[in-house]
Backbone of each chain as ProteinMPNN parsed JSONL, in Angstrom:
{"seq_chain_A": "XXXXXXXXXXXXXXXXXXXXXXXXXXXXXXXXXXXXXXXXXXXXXXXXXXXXXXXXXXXXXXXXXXXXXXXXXXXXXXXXXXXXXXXXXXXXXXXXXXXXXXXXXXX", "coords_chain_A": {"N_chain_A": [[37.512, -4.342, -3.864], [35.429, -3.232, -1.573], [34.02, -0.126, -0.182], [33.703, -0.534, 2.853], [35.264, -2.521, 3.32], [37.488, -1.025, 2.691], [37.287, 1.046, 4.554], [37.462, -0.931, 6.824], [40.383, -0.993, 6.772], [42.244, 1.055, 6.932], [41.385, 2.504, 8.753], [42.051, 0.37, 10.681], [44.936, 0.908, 10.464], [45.446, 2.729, 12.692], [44.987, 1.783, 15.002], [47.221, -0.161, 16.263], [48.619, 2.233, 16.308], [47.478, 3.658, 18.399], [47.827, 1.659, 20.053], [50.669, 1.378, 21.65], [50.895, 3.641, 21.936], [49.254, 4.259, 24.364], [50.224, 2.4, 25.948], [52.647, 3.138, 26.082], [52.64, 5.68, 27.182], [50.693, 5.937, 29.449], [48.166, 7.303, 29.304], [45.595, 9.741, 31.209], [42.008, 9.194, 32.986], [41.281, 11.84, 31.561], [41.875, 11.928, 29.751], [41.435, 10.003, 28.307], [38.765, 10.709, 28.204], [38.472, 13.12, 26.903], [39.351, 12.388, 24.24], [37.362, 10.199, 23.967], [34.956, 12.366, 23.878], [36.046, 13.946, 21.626], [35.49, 12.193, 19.476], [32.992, 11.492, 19.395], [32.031, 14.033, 18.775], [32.769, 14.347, 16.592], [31.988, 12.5, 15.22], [29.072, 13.62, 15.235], [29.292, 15.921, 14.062], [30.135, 14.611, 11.208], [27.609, 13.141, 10.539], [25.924, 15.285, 10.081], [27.344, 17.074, 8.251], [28.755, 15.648, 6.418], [26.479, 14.186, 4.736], [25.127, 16.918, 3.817], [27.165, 17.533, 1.913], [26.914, 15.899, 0.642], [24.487, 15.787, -0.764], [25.044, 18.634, -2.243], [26.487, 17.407, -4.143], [29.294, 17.006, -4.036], [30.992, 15.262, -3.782], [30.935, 11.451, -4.982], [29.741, 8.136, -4.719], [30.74, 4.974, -5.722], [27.765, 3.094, -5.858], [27.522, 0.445, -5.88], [29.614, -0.583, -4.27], [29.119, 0.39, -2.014], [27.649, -0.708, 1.549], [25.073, 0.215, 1.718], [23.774, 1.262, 4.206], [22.963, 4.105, 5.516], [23.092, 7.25, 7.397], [21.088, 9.413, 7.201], [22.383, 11.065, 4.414], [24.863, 10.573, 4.465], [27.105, 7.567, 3.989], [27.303, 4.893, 5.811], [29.917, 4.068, 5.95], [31.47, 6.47, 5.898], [32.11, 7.304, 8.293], [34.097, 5.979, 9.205], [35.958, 8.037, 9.075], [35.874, 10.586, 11.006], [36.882, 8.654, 13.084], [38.904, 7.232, 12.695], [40.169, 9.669, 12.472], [40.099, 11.085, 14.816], [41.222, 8.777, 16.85], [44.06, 8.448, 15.49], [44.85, 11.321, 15.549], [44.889, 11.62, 18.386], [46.39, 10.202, 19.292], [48.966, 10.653, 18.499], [49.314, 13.188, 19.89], [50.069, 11.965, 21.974], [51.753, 10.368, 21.992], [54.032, 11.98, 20.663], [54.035, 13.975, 22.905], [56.495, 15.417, 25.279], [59.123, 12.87, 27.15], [59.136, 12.63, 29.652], [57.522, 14.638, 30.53], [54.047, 15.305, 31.956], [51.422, 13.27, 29.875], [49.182, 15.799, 29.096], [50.09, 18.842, 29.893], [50.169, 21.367, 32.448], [49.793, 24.379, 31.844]], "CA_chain_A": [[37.281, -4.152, -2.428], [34.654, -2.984, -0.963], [34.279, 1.019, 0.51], [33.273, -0.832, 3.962], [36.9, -2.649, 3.175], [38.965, 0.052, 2.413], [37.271, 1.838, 5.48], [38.49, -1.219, 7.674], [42.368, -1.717, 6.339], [42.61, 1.989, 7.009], [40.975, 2.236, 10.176], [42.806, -0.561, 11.692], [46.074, 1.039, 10.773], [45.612, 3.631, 13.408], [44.611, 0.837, 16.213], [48.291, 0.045, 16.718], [49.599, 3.598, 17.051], [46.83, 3.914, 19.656], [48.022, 0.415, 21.411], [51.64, 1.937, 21.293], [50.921, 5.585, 22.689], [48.404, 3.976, 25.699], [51.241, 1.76, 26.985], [54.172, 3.567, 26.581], [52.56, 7.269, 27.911], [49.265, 5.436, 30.228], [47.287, 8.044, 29.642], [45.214, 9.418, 32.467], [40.899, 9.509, 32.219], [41.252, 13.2, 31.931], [43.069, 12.246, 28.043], [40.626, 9.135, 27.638], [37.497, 11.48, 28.151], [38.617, 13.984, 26.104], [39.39, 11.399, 22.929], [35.956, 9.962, 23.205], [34.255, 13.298, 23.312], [36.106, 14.198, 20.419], [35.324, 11.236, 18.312], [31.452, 11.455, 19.466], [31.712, 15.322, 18.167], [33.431, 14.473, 15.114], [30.97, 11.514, 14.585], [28.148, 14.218, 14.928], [29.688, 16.81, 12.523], [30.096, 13.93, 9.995], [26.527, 13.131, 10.202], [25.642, 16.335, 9.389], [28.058, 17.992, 7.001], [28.813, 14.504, 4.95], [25.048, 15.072, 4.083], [25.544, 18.238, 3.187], [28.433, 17.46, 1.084], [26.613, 14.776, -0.432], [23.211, 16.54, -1.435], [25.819, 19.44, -3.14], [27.05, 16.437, -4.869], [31.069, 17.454, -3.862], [31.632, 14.184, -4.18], [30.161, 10.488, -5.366], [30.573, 6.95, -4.138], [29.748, 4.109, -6.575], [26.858, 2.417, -5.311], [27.796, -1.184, -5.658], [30.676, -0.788, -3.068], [28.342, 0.351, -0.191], [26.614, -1.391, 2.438], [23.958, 0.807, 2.024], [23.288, 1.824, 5.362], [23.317, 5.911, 5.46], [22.994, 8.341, 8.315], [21.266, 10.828, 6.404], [22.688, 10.858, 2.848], [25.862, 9.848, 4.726], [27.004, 6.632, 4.207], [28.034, 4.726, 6.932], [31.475, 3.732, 6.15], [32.256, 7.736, 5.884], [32.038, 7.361, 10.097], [35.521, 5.859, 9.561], [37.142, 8.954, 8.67], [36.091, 10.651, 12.292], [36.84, 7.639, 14.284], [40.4, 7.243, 12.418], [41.218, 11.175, 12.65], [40.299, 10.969, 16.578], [42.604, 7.645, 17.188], [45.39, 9.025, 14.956], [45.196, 12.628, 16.256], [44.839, 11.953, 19.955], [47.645, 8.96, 19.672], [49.78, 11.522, 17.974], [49.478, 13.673, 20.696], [50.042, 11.575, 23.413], [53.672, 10.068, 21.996], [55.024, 13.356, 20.863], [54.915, 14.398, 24.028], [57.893, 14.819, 25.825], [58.436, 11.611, 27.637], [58.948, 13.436, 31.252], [56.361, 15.61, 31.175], [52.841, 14.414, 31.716], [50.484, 13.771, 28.96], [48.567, 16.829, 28.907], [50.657, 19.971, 30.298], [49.397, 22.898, 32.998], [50.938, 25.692, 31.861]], "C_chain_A": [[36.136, -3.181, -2.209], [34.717, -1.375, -0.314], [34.733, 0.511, 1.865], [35.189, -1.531, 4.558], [37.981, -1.854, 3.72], [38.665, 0.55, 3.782], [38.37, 0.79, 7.167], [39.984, -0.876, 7.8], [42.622, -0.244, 7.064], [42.572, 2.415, 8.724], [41.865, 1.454, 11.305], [44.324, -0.55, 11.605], [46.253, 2.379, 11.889], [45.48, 2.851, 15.018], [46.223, 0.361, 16.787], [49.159, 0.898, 17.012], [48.705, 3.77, 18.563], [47.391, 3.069, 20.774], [49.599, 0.992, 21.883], [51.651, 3.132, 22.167], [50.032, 5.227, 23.892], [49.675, 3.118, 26.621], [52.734, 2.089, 27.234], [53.758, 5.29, 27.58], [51.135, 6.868, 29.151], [48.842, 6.753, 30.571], [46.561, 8.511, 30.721], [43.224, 9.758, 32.255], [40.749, 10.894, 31.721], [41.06, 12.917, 29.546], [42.061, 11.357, 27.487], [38.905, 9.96, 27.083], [37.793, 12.642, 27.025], [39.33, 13.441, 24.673], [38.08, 11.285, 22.762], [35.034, 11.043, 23.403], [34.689, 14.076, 22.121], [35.537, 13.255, 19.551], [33.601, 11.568, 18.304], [30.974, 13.368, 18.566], [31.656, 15.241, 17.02], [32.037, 13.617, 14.575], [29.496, 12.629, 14.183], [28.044, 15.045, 13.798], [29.249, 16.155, 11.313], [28.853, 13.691, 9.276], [25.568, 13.982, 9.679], [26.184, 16.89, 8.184], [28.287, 16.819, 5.662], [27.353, 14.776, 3.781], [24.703, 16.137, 3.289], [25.799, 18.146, 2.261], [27.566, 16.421, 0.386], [25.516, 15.636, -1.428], [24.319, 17.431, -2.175], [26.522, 18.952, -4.08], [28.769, 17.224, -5.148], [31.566, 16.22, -4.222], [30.739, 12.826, -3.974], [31.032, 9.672, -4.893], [29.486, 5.849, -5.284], [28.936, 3.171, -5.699], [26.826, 1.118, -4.699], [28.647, -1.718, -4.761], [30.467, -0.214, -1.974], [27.688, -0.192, 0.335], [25.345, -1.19, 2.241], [22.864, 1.253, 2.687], [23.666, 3.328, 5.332], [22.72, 6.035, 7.107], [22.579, 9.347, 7.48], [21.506, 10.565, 4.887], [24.434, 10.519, 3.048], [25.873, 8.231, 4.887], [27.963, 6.24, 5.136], [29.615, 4.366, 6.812], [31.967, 5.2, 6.472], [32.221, 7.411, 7.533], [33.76, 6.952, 9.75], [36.452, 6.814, 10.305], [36.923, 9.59, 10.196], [36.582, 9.791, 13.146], [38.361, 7.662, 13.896], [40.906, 8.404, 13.126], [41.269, 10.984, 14.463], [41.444, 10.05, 16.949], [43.745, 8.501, 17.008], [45.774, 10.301, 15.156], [45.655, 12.669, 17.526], [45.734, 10.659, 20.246], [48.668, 9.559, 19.392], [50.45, 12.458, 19.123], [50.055, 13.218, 21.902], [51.825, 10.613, 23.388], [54.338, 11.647, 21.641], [55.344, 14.503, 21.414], [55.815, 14.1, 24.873], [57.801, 13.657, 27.346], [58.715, 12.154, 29.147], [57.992, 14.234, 31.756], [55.197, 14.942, 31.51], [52.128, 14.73, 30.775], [50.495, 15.135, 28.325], [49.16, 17.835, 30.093], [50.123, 20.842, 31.663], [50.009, 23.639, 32.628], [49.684, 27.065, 31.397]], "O_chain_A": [[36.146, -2.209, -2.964], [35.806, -1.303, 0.255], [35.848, 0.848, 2.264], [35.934, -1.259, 5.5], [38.843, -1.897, 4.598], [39.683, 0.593, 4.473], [39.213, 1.171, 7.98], [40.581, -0.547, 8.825], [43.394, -0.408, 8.008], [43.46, 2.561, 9.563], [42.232, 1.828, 12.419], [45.047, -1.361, 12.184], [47.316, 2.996, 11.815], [45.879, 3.408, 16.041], [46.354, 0.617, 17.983], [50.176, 0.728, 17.684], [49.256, 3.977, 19.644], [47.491, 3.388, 21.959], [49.493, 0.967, 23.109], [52.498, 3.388, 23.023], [50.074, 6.182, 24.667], [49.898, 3.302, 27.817], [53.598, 1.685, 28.011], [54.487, 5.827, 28.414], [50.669, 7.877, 29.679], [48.996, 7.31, 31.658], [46.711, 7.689, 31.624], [42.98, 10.575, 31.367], [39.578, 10.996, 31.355], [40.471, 13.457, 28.609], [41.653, 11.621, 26.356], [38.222, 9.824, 26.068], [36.853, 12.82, 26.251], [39.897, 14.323, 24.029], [37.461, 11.871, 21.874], [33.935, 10.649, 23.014], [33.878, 14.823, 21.573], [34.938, 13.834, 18.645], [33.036, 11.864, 17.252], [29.932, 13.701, 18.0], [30.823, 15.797, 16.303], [31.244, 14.019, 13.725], [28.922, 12.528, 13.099], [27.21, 15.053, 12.893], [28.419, 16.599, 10.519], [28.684, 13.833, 8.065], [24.601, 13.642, 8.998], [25.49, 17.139, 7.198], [28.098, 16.973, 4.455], [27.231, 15.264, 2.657], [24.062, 16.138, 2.238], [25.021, 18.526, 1.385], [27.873, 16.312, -0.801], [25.734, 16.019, -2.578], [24.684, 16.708, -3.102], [27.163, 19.663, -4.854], [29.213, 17.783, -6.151], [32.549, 16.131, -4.958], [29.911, 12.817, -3.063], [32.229, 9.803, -4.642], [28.285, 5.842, -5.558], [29.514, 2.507, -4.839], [26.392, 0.718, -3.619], [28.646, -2.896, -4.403], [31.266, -0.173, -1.039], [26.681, -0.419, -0.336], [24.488, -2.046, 2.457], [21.713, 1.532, 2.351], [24.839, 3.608, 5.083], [22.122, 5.195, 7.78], [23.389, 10.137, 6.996], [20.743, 9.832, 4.258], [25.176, 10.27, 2.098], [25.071, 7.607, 5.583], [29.04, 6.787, 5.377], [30.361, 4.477, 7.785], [32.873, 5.266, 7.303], [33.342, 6.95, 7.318], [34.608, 7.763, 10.121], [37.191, 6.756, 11.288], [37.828, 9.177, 10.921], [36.761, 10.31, 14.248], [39.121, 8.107, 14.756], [41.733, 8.396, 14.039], [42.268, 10.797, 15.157], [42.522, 10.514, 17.322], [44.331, 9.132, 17.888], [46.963, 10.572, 14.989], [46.542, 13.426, 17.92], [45.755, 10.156, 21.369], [49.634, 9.118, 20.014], [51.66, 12.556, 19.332], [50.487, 13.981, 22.766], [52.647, 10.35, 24.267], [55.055, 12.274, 22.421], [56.087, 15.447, 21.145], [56.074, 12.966, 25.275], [56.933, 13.575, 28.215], [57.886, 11.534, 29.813], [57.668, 14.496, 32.915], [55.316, 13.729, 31.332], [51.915, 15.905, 30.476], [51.263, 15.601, 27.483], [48.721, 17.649, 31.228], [48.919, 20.646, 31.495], [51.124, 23.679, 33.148], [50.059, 28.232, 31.286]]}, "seq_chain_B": "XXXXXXXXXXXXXXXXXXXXXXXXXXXXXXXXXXXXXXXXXXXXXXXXXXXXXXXXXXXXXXXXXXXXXXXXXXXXXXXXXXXXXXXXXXXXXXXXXXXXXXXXXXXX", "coords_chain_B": {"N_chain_B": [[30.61, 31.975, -7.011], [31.592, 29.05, -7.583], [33.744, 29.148, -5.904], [32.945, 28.616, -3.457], [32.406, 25.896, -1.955], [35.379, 25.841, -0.82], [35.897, 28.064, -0.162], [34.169, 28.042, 2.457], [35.575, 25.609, 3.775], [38.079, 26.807, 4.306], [37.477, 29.228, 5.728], [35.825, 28.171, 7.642], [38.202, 26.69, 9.076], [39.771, 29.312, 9.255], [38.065, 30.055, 11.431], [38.348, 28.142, 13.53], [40.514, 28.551, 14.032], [40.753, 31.031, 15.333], [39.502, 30.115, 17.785], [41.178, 28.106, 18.298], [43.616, 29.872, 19.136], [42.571, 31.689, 20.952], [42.54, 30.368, 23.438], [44.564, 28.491, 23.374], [44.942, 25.785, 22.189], [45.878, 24.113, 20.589], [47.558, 23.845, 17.625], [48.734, 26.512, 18.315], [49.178, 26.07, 20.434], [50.825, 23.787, 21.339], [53.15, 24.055, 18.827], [55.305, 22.837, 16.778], [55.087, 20.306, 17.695], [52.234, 19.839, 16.687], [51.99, 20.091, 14.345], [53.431, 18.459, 13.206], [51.498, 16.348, 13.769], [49.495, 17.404, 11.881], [50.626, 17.045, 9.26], [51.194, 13.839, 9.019], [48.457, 13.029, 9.624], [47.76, 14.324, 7.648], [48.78, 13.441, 5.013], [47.897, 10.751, 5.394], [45.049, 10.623, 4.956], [45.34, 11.39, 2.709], [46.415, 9.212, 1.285], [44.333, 7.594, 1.417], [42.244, 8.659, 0.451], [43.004, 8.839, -2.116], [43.447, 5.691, -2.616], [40.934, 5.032, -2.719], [40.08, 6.38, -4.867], [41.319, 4.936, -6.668], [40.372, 2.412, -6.572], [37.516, 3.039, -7.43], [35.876, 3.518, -6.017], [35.067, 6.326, -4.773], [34.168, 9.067, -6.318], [34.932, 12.366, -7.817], [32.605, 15.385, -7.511], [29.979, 17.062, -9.714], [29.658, 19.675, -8.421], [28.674, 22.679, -8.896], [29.286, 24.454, -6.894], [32.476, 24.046, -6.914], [35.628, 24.284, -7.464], [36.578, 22.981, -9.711], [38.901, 22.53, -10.184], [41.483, 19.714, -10.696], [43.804, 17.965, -8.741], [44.889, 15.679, -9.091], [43.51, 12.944, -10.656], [40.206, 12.29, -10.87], [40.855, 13.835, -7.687], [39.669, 16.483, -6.351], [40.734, 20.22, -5.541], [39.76, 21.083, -3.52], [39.361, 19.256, -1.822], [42.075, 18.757, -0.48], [42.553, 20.613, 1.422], [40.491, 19.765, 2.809], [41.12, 17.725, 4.081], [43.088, 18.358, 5.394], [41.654, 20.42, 7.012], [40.091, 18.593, 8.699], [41.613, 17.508, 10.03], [43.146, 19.115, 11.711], [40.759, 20.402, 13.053], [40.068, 18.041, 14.462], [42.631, 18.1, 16.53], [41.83, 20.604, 17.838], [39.594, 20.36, 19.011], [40.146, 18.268, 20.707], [41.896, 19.09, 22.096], [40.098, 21.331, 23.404], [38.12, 20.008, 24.557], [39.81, 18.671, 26.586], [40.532, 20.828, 28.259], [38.015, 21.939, 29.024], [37.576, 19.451, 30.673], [39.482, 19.631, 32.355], [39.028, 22.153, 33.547], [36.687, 21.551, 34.816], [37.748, 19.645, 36.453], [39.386, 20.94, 38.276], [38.14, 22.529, 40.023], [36.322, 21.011, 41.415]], "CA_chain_B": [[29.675, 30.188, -6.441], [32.551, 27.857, -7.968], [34.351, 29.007, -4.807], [32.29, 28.56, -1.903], [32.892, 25.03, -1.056], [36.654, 25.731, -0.634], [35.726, 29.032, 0.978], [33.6, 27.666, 3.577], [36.282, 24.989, 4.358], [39.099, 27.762, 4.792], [36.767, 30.128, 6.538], [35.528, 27.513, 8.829], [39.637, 26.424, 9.574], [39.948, 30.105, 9.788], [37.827, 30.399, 13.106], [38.565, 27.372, 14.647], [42.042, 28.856, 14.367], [40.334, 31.835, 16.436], [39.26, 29.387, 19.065], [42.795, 27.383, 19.295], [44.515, 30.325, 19.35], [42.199, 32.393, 22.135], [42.712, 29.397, 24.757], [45.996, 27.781, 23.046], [44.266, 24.227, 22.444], [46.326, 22.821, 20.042], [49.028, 24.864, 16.928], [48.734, 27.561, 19.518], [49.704, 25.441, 22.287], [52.607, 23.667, 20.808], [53.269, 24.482, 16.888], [55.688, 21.735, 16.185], [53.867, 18.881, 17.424], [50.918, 19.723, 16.145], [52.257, 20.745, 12.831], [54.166, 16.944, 12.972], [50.568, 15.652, 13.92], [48.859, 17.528, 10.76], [51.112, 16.453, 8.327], [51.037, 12.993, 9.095], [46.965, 13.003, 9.239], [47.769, 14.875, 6.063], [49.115, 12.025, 4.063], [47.079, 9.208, 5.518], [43.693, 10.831, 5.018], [45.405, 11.786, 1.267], [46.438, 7.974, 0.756], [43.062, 7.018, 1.938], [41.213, 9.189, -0.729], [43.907, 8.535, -3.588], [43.18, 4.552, -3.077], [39.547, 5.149, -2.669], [39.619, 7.011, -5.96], [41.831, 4.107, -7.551], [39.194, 1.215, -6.865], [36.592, 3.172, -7.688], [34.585, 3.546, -4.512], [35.13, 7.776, -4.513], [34.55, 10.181, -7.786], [34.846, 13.885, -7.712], [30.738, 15.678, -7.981], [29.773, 18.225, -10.356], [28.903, 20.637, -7.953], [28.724, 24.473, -9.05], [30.077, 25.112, -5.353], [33.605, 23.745, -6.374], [36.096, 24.523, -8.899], [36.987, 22.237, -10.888], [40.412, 22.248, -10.136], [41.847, 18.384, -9.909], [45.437, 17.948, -8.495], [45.259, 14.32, -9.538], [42.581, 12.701, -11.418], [38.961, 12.481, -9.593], [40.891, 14.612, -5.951], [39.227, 17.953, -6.263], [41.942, 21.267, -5.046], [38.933, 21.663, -2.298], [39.722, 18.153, -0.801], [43.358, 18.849, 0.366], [41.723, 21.396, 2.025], [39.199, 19.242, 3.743], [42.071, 16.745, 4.767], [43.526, 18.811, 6.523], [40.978, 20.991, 8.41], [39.465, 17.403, 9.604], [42.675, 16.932, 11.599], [43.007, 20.683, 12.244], [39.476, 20.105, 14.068], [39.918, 16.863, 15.55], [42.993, 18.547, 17.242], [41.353, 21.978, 18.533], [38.582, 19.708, 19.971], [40.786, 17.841, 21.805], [42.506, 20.167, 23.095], [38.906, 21.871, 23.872], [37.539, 19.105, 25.411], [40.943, 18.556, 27.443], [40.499, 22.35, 28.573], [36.742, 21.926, 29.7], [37.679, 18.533, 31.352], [40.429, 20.29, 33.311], [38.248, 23.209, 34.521], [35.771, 21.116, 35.818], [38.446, 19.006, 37.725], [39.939, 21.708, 39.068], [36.587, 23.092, 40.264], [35.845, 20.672, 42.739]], "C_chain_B": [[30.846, 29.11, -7.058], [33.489, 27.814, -6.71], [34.026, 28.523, -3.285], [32.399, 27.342, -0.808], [34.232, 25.532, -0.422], [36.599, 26.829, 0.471], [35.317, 28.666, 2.162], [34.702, 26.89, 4.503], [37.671, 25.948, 4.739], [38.403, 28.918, 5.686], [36.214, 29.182, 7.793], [37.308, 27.084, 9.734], [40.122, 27.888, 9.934], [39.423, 29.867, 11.482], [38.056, 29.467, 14.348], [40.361, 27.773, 14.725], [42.068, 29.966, 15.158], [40.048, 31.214, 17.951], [40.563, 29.02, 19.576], [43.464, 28.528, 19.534], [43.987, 31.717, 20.639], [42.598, 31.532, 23.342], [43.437, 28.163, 24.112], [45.775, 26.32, 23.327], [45.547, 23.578, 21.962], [47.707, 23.52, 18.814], [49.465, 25.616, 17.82], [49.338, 27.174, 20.772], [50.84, 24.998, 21.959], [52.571, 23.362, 19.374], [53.575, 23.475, 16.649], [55.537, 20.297, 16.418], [52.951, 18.975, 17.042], [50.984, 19.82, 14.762], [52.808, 19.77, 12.219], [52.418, 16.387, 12.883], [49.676, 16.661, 12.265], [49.177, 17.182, 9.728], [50.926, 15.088, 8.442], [49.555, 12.635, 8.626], [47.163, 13.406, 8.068], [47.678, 13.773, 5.031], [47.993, 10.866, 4.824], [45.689, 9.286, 4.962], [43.643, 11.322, 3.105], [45.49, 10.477, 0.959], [45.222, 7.423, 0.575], [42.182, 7.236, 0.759], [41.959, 8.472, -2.141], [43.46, 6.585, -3.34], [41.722, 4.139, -3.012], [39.159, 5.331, -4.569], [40.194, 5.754, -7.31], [41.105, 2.361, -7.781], [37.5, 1.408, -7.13], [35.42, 3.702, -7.298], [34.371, 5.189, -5.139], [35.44, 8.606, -6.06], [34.041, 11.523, -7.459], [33.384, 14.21, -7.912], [31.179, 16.672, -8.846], [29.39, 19.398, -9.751], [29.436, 22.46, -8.386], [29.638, 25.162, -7.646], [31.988, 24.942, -5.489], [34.384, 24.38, -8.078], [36.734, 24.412, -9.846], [38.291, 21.629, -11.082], [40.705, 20.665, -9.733], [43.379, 18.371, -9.997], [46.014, 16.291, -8.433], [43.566, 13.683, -9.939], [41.217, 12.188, -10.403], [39.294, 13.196, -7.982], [40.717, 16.011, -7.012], [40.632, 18.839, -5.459], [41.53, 21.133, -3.545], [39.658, 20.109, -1.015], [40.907, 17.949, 0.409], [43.208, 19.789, 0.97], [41.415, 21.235, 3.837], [40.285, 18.619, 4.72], [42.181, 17.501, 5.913], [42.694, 20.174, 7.73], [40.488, 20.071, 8.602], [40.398, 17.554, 10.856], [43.204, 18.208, 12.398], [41.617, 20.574, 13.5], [39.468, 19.346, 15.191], [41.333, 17.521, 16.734], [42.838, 19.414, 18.432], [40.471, 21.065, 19.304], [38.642, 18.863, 20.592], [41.325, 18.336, 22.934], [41.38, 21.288, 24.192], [38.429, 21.166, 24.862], [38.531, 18.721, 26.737], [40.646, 19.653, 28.789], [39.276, 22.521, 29.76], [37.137, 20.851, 31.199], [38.553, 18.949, 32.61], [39.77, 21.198, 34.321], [37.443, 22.931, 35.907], [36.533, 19.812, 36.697], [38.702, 19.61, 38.647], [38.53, 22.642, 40.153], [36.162, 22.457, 41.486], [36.36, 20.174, 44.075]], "O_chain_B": [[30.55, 28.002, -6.611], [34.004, 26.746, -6.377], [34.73, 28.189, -2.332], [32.457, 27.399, 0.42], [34.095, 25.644, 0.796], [37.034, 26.717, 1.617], [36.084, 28.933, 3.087], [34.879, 27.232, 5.672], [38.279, 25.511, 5.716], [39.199, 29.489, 6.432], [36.256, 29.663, 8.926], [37.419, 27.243, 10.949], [40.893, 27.918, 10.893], [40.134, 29.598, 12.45], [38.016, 29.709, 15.554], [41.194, 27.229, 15.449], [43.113, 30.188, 15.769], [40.332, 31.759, 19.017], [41.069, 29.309, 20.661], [44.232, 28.273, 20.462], [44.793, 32.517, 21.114], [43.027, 32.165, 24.307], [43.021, 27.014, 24.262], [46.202, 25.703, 24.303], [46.195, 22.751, 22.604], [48.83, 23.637, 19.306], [50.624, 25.46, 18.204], [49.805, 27.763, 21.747], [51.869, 25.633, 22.192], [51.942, 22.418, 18.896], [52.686, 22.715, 16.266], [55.764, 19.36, 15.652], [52.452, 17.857, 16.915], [49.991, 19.619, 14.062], [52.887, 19.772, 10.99], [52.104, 15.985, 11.763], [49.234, 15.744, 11.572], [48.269, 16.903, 8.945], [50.078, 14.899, 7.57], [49.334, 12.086, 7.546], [46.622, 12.69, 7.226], [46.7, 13.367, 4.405], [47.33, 10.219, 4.013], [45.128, 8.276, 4.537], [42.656, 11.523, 2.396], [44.566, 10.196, 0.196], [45.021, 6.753, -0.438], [41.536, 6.367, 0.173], [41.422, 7.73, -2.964], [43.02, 6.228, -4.433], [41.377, 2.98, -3.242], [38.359, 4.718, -5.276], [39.735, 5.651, -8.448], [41.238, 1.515, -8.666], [36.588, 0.583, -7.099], [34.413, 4.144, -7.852], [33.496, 5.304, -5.998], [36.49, 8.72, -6.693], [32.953, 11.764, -6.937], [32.769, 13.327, -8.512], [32.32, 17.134, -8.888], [28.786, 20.219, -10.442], [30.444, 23.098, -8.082], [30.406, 26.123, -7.583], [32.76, 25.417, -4.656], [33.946, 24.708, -9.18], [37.295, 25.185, -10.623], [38.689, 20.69, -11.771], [40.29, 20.257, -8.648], [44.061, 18.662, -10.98], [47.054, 15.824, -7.968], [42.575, 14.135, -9.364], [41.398, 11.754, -9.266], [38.408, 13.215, -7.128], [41.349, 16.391, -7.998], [41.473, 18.176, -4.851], [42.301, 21.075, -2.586], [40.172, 20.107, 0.103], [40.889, 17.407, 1.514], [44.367, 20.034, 1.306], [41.638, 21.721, 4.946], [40.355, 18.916, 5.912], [41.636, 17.41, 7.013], [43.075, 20.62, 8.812], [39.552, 20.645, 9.158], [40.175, 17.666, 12.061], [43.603, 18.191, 13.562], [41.782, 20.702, 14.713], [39.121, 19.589, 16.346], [41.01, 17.399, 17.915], [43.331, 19.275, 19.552], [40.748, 21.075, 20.504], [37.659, 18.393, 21.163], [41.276, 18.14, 24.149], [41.662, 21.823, 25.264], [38.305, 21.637, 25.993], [38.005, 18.496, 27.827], [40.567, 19.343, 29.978], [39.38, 22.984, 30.896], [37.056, 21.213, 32.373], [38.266, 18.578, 33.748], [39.865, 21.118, 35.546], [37.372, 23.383, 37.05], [35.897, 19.122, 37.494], [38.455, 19.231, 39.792], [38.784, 23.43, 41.064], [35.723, 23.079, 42.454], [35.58, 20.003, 45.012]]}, "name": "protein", "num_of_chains": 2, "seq": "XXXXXXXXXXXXXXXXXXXXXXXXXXXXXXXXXXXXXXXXXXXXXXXXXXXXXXXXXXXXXXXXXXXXXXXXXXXXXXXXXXXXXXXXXXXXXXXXXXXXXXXXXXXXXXXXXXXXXXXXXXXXXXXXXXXXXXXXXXXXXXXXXXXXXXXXXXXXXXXXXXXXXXXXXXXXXXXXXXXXXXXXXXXXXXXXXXXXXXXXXXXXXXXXXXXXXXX"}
C-alpha cells in the first residue's frame, strides 16, 4: 500500500465520527469556524515543521510509496495527519459534551 | 544535542499548556474530556505510525537531535511525544479559535 493509501484508510476513519457528532450535537457556525481555522493552522504548522523534521532527518519515508508531491520537504500525504487530528479532535469534543448543555459552554 | 528534538517537543507542549491554562481552552477547561479526547488521538495517531512503520512507508532518521531510544522497532521515544502534543495542539487551538470567535460575537 501506498503512504497516499494508508493516509486515506486512516483519514476516512475519522469522517464517520465527524458525521455522528454533526447530527447528533448540530453544531453551531461558531464550532464549524473554529474547526476549519484549526485545521488551516495545523495545515500551516505542518508545512513548516514537517520540513524541518525532515531536513534533521527525524524521520524517513521510502520513496517508492510517495506521490511525490512535497510542500517543502513535506510530503503531501503528511497533510493527513492535521486534517485527521482536527476532524477527530473537534468531533471528540463536540460528543463528549454533555448532551444538555450546548456545544461550546459560557462559563 | 541527542536531546533536543524531544526537548523542543516537551518545551513547546509545555507553553501551549501556558496558553490553555491562562484562558482555560481546552485540559484547563474540562480535564476529563480532554484527557478522554488525548488518549484516544493517542492510540490512533500510534496505530497510524506502527502500520506505517510495518509496510514500510515510515523509518526512524539518524538525526544527532534524537536519542536513539526505540520503544518498538523503527518508533523513536521522541514520537510518542509528538503524538500526543499534535492533539494537545489541535485541542488548545480549538479552543483558541472558539475563544477569539466568541469575543468577536459578543462584540457586536
Amino acid at each position: 500500500m501506498t503512504y497516499l493509501g494508508l493516509a486515506a484508510v486512516f483519514t476516512a476513519f475519522t469522517v464517520p465520527l465527524l458525521a455522528v457528532a454533526v447530527v447528533r450535537r448540530r453544531p453551531d457556525r461558531r464550532w464549524w469556524a473554529a474547526t476549519g481555522l484549526t485545521a488551516l493552522a495545523l495545515v500551516v504548522l505542518t508545512a513548516v515543521f514537517d520540513s524541518i523534521m525532515i531536513a534533521a532527518d527525524l524521520f524517513r519515508f521510502d520513496e517508492e510509496s510517495l506521490t511525490g508531491i512535497h510542500v517543502g520537504l513535506a510530503p503531501i500525504e503528511d497533510f493527513a495527519w492535521p486534517i485527521a487530528a482536527t476532524i477527530l479532535v473537534s468531533s471528540l469534543l463536540l460528543l463528549l459534551a454533555p448532551a444538555r448543555e450546548p456545544a461550546e459552554d459560557r462559563s | 544535542m541527542s536531546w533536543l528534538y524531544l526537548a523542543s517537543v516537551v518545551g513547546a507542549g509545555f507553553c501551549m499548556s501556558l496558553v490553555d491554562h491562562r484562558w482555560r481552552l481546552f485540559l484547563f477547561r474540562w480535564p476529563r474530556r480532554a484527557l478522554v479526547v488525548l488518549a484516544i488521538g493517542f492510540v490512533f495517531f500510534l496505530v497510524w505510525d506502527l502500520v506505517a512503520i510495518q509496510l514500510e512507508v515510515y523509518s526512524r532518521g539518524e538525526s544527532p537531535a534524537m536519542t536513539g531510544i526505540e520503544v518498538a522497532r523503527e518508533l523513536p521515544l521522541e514520537e510518542l511525544f509528538f503524538i500526543a502534543f499534535l492533539c494537545y495542539v489541535t485541542g488548545v487551538l480549538h479552543g483558541l479559535f472558539t475563544r477569539v470567535l466568541d469575543r468577536e460575537g459578543a462584540a457586536r
